[in-house]
C-alpha positions as CSV (number, residue, x, y, z in Angstrom):
1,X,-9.0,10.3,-16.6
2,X,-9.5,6.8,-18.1
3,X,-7.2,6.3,-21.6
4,X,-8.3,6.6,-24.8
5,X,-7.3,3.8,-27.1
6,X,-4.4,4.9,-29.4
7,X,-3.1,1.3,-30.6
8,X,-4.9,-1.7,-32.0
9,X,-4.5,-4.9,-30.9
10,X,-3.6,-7.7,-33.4
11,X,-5.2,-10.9,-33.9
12,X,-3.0,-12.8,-31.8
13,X,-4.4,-11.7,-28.6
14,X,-7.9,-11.6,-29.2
15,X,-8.8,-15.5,-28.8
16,X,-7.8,-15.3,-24.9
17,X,-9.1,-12.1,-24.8
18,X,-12.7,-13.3,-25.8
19,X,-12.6,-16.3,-23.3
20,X,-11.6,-13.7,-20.7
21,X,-14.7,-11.7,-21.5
22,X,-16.9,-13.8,-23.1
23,X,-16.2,-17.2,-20.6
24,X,-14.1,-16.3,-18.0
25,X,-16.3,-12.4,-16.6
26,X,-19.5,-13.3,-18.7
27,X,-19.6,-9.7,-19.6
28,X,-22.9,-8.2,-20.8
29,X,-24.3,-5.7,-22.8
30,X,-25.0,-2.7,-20.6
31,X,-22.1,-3.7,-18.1
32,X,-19.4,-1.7,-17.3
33,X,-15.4,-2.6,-16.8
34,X,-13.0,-1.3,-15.6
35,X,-9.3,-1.6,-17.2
36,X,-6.0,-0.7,-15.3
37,X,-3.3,-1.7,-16.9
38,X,0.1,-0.3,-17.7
39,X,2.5,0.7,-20.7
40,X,4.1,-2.8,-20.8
41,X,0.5,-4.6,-21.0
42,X,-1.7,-2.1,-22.4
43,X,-1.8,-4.0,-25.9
44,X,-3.1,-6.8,-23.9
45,X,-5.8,-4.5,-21.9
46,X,-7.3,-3.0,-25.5
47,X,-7.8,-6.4,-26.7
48,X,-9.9,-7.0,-23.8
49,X,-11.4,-3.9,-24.0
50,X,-12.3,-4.5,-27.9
51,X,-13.9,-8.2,-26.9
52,X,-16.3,-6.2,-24.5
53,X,-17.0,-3.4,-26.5
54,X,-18.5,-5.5,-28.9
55,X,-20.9,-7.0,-26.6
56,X,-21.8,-3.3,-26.0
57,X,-20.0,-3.1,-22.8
58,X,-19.1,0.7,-21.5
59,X,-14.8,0.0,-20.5
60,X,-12.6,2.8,-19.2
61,X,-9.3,1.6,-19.2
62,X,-6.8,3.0,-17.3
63,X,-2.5,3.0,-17.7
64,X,-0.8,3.3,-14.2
65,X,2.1,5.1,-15.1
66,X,-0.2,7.8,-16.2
67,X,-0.8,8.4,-12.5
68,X,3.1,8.7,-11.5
69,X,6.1,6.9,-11.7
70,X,6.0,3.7,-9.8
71,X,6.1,1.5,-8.2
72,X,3.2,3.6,-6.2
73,X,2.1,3.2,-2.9
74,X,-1.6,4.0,-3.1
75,X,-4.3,2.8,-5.9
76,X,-4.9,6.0,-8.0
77,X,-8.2,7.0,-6.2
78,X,-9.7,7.5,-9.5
79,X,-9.3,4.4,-10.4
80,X,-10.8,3.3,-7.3
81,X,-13.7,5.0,-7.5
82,X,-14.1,4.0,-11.2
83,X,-14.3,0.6,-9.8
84,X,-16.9,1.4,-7.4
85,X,-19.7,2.1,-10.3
86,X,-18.3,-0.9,-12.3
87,X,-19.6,-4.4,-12.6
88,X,-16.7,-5.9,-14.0
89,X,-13.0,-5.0,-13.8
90,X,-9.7,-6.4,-15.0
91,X,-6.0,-6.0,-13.4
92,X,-3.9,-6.5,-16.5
93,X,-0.4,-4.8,-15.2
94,X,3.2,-6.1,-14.6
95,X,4.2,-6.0,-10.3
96,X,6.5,-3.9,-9.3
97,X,8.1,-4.4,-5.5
98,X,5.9,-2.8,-3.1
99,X,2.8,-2.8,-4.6
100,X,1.0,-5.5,-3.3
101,X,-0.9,-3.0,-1.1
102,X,-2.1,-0.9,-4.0
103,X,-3.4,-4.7,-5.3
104,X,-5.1,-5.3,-2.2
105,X,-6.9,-1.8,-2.2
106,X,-8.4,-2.2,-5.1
107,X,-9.5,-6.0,-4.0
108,X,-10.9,-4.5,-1.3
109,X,-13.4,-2.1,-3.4
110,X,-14.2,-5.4,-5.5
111,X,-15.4,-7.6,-2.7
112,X,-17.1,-4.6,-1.7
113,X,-19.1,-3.7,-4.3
114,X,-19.3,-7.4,-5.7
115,X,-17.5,-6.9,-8.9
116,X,-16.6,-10.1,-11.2
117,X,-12.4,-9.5,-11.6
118,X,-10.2,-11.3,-13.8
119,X,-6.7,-10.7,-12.1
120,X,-3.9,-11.4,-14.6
121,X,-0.8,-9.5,-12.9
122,X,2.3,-9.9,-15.3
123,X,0.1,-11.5,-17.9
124,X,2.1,-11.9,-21.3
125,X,1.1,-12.8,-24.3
126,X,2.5,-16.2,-24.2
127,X,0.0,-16.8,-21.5
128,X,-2.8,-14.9,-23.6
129,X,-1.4,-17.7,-26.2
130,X,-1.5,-20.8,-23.9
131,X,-3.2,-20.3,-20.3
132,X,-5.9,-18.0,-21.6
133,X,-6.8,-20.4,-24.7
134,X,-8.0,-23.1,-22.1
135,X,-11.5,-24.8,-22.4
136,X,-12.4,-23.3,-18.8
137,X,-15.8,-24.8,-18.7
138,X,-13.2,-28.3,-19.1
139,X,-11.1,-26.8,-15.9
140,X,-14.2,-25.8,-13.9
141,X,-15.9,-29.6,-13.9
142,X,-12.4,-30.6,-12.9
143,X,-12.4,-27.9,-10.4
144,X,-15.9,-29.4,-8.4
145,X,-14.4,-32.7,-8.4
146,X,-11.2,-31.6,-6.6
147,X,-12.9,-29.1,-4.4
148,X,-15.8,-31.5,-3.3
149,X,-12.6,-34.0,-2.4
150,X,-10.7,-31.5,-0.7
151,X,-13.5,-30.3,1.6
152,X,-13.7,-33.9,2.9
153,X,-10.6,-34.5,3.9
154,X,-8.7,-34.0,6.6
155,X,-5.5,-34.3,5.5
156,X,-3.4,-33.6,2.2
157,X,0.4,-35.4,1.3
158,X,2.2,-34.0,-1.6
159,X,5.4,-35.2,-3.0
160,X,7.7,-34.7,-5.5
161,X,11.3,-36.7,-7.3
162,X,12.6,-33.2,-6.6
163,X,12.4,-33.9,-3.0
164,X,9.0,-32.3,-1.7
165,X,7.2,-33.8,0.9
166,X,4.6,-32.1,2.7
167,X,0.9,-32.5,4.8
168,X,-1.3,-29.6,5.4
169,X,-3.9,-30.4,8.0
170,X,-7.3,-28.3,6.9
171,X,-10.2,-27.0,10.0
172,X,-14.1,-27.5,8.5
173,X,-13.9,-23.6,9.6
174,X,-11.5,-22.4,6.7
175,X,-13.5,-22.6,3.5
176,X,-12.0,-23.7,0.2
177,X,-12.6,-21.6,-3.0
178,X,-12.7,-22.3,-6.7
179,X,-11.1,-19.9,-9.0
180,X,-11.4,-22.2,-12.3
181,X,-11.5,-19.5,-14.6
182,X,-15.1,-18.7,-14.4
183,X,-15.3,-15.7,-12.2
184,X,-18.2,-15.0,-10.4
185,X,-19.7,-11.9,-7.9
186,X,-18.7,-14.2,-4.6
187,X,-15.0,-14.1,-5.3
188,X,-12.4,-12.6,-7.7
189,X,-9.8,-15.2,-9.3
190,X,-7.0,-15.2,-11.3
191,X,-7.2,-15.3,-15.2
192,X,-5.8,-17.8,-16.7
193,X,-7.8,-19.5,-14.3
194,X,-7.5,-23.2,-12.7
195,X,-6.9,-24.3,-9.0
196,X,-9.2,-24.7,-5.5
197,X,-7.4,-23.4,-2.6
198,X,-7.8,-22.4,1.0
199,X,-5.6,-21.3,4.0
200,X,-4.8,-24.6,6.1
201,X,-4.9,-25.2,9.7
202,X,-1.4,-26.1,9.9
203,X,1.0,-27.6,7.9
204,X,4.6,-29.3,7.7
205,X,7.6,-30.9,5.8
206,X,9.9,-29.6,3.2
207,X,8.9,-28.2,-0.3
208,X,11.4,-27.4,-3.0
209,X,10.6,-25.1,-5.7
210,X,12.2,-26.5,-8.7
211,X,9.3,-24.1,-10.7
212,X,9.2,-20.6,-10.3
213,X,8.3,-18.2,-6.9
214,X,6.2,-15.5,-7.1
215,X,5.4,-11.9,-7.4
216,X,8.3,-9.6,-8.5
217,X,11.0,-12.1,-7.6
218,X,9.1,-14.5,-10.9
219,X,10.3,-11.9,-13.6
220,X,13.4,-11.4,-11.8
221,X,14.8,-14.6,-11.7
222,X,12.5,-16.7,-13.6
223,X,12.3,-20.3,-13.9
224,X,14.8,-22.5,-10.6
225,X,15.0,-25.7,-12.1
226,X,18.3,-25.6,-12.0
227,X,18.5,-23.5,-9.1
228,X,15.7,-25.4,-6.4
229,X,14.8,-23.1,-3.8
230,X,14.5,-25.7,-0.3
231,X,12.0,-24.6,2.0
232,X,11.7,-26.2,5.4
233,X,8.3,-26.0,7.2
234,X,7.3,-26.3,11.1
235,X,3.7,-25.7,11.8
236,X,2.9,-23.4,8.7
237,X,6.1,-21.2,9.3
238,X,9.6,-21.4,7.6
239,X,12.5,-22.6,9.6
240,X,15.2,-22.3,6.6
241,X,15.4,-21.2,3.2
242,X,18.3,-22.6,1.1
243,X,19.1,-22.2,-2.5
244,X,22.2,-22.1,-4.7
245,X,21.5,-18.5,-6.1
246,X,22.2,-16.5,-2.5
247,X,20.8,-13.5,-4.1
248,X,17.5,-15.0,-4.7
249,X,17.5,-16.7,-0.9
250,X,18.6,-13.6,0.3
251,X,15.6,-11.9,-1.3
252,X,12.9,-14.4,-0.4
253,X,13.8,-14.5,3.0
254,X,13.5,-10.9,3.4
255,X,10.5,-10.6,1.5
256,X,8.9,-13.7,3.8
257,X,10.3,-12.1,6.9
258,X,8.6,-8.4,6.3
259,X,5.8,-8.7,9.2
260,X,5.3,-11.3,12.1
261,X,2.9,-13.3,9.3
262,X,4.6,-13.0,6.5
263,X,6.8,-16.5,6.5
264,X,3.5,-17.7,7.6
265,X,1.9,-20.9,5.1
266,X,-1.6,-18.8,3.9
267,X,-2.6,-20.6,0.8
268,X,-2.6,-24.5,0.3
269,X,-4.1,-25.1,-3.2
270,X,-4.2,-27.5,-6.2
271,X,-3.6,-26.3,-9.9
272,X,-6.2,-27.9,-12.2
273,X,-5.4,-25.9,-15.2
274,X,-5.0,-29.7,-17.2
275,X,-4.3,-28.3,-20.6
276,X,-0.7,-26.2,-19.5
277,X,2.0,-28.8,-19.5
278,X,5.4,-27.1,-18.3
279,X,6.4,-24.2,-16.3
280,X,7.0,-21.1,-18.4
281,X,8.7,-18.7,-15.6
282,X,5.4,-16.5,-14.7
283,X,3.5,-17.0,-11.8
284,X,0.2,-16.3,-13.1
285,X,0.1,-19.0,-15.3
286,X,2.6,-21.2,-13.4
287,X,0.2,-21.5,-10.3
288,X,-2.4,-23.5,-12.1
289,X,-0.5,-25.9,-13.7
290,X,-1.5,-29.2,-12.0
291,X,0.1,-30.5,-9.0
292,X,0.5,-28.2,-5.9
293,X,1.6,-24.7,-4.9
294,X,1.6,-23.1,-1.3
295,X,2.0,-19.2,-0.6
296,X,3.0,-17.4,2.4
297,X,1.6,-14.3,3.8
298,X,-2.3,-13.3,3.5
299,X,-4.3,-16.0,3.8
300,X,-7.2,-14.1,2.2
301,X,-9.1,-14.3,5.2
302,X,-11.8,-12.2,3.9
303,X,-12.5,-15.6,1.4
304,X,-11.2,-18.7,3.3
305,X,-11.8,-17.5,7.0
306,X,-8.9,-17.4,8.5
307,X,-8.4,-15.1,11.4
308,X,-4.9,-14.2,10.9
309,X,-3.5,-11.2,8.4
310,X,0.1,-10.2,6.5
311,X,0.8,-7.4,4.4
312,X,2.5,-9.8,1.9
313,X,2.0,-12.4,-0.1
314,X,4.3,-15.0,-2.3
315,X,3.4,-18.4,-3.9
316,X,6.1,-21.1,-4.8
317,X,5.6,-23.9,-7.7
318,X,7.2,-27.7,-7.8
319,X,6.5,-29.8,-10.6
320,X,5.4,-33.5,-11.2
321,X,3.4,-34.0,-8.0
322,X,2.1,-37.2,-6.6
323,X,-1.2,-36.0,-3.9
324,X,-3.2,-38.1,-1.7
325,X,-6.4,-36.3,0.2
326,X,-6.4,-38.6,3.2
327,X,-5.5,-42.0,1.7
328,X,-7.3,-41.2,-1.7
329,X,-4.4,-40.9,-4.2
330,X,-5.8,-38.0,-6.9
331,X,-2.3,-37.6,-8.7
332,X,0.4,-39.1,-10.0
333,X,3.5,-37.9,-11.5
334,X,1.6,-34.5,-12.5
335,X,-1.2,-36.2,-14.2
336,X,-4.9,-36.3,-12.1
337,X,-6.2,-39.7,-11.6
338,X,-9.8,-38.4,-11.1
């Protein structure tokens, strides 16, 4: 059964909660969204779900932990076939380890029935106070001029003072994607919004996360600036791992070593999200901060092309990147000379 609303939101919330359905989904009158969400985020969820009811949206919102204690295993069927009569749908819900499969299930049902989703997994309201207060019309022209760049090129350096230094080589056959914020039917994105990506042909050299790393390990250990995870890369796939905390390269080498694909490089991107400034220790918001990130594992090869798979996926973030597409410099220092 989808929740009833029992709380009300406050006014905090509801200015990045009205860009997310106002700007962001472009939700109508008449539409209906779906809402899954859980008892940590909830407040969050019903402030979206208030910004589309008052375009005269129909939402059912639904609280994961009303279906079981997770982390689960499968998506709540109900909720999946809630999502197969929706138009719209938001993920609003903190990850728990293992269930990245449930994420990609309900993915699944979205690309198949052409919903427009805002995914915003651990979204906090920090974020709803910085990332989600961005001028995403702003991000999105910013967004075609980096895209239309990157699809040119052959050929992308990024470096860092931390010690980063990496190409990725990129194949005309693996498409790159836009997920600025404003989400359309052709391919669900992230909210706050704000990077282009694709999955590279092949790429090498060493990246060091002085930012953050993603999915469950991002609210477990937070920000590494003073703790740089070193990664060393040999056509797309990691040859060592070192960091200072054991625990955490313990855990990301485990978590990268779960199938034959998962240590593999499957997203290259570029943050544009110009108006965040700092990392803040979440992923979802951490990501699009300009400069670049790289994940391993699924290469969303139902998007970009790519005819290679992994049940898992993990980003990692640097800070204050200089990038050159081919011999075009585009960034310096974290700011975008374009």
């Amino acid at each position: 059964m989808a929740y009833q609303r029992d709380v009300l939101t406050d006014d905090e919330l509801m200015q990045g909660a009205y860009n997310a359905v106002n700007v962001c989904l472009k939700v109508q009158q008449g539409e209906k969204v779906t809402l899954i969400t859980d008892e940590q985020t909830h407040d969050i969820a019903v402030s979206i779900q208030l910004e589309a009811e008052k375009v005269g949206a129909v939402c059912n919102l639904f609280v994961l932990e009303h279906f079981g204690k997770r982390p689960h295993t499968e998506m709540p069927e109900a909720i999946l076939d809630d999502l197969r009569t929706s138009q719209v749908s938001v993920y609003a819900a903190w990850g728990q380890p293992g269930e990245l499969r449930t994420r990609m299930q309900m993915t699944k049902v979205v690309g198949e029935h052409g919903l427009r989703h805002g995914h915003m997994i651990n979204v906090s309201r920090q974020i709803m106070n910085e990332g989600m207060r961005a001028d995403f019309n702003e991000v999105d022209r910013l967004s075609r001029k980096v895209i239309d760049l990157a699809r040119k090129g052959k050929r992308i350096r990024a470096t860092t003072p931390a010690g980063t230094d990496i190409t990725g080589e990129f194949s005309p056959s693996l498409k790159w994607l836009k997920t600025s914020g404003i989400i359309t039917a052709e391919k669900w994105g992230n909210l706050p919004g704000g990077e282009v990506l694709t999955a590279p042909r092949n790429v090498n050299g060493t990246y060091v996360v002085d930012g953050v790393v993603g999915d469950y390990l991002c609210s477990k250990y937070g920000l590494m600036d003073s703790s740089p995870l070193t990664i060393t890369i040999r056509d797309s796939r990691i040859v060592t791992a070192v960091c200072s905390n054991k625990e955490l390269e313990k855990e990301f080498w485990d978590y990268t070593h779960t199938d034959r694909n998962s240590d593999r490089v499957g997203e290259f991107a570029i943050g544009t999200n110009i108006h965040l400034r700092h990392v803040i220790g979440q992923i979802l918001q951490d990501e699009k901060i300009p400069g670049v990130h790289i994940a391993f594992g699924h290469p969303y090869a139902e998007h970009t092309g790519a005819d290679w798979s992994s049940s898992t996926h993990i980003d990692v973030v640097g800070t204050k990147f200089d990038i050159w597409i081919d011999d075009h410099r585009i960034m310096k220092s974290g700011e975008f000379l374009i």
